[in-house]
Steps between C-alpha positions, in 0.01 A plus 500: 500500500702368272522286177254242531658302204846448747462242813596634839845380595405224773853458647784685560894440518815513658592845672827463440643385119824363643462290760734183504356293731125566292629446174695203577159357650312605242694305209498190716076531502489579123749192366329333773111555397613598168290825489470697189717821713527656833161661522316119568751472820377921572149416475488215711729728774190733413267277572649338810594840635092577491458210696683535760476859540113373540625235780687798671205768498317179620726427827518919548109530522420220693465655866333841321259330290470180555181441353647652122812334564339140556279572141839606334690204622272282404446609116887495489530134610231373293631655207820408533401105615358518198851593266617232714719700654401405927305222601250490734410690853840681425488896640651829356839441675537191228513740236786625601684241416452427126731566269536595096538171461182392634345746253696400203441082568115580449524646162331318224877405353639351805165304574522348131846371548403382876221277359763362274317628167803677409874340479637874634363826601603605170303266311194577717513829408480390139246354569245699634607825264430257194147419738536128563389555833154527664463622858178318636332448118634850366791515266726783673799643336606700800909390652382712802182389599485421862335114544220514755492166742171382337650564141591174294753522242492279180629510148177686202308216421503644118900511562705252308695438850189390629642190348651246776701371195654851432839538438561759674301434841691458814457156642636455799460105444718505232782730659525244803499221261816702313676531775478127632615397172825710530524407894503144367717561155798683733469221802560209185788726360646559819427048587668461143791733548587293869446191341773552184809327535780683685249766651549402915196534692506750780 
């Protein structure tokens, strides 16, 4: 039966320890996302794995039962319209052709630093471990969590980022207004610099 007090290992990984190509990909995802280790890039192959072995059993059963194959595909593409993951009157053969990635852009970290809440995906993950983040009204302090389509994401109201005036918000106002100010500084510098005496204009 086993011990009820130890969770069921929901993913599995690599079959082979040493594979170049895997590894190589796998450090790009994690500085890329950055994820905590190895197993958040595993259970997301997990998870997409499940999904399209779903699509393929899907595709296989179609002219034997079509009946249970039409109920199956169409559980799969509402749940998975509703990770956000396909749109629309999209079929089992569309499944096929997600990636990791698509899985790893609709965790709760990534979807923080989309929204521009967070300066970096580091930073996001700050801050929804210290729980300044609230998934559609409830604080979660999960890195993982997969955002449903009719989720909204938005900073605790109790949290001290809540704050507009917050030091340490990401404005995305402010970052364009940064870098006109530099665009501007160097184009004077460089007007300055032709306009010295004995500096020929090219």
């Amino acid at each position: 039966m086993g011990d009820p007090k130890k969770a069921k290992k929901k993913y599995s990984g690599p079959l082979h320890p040493w594979q170049k190509l895997r590894i190589d990909k796998e450090n790009e995802l994690k500085k890329f996302y950055s994820l905590k280790n190895k197993k958040e890039i595993w259970k997301a192959s997990s998870l997409l794995r499940k999904f399209t072995g779903n699509a393929k059993r899907i595709i296989r059963d179609r002219l034997k039962k079509p009946e249970q194959s039409k109920l199956e595909e169409t559980q799969l593409m509402n749940k998975l319209y509703h990770l956000n993951l396909i749109e629309k009157d999209k079929k089992s053969e569309d499944v096929l052709s997600l990636t990791v990635e698509n899985i790893l852009d609709r965790r709760l970290q990534s979807q923080v630093q989309k929204l521009g809440l967070a300066r970096s995906m580091i930073q996001a993950r700050q801050f929804i471990v210290h729980g300044h983040i609230s998934v559609s009204g409830k604080k979660l302090a999960v890195p993982t969590y997969l955002v449903k389509r009719e989720d909204t994401i938005t900073f605790s109201p109790n949290s001290t980022l809540a704050d507009p005036e917050h030091p340490e918000r990401a404005s995305k106002e402010k970052e364009i207004k940064k870098e006109l100010q530099e665009i501007r500084k160097e184009t004077a510098e460089l007007k300055n610099h032709k306009e010295e005496p004995g500096v020929e204009n090219k």
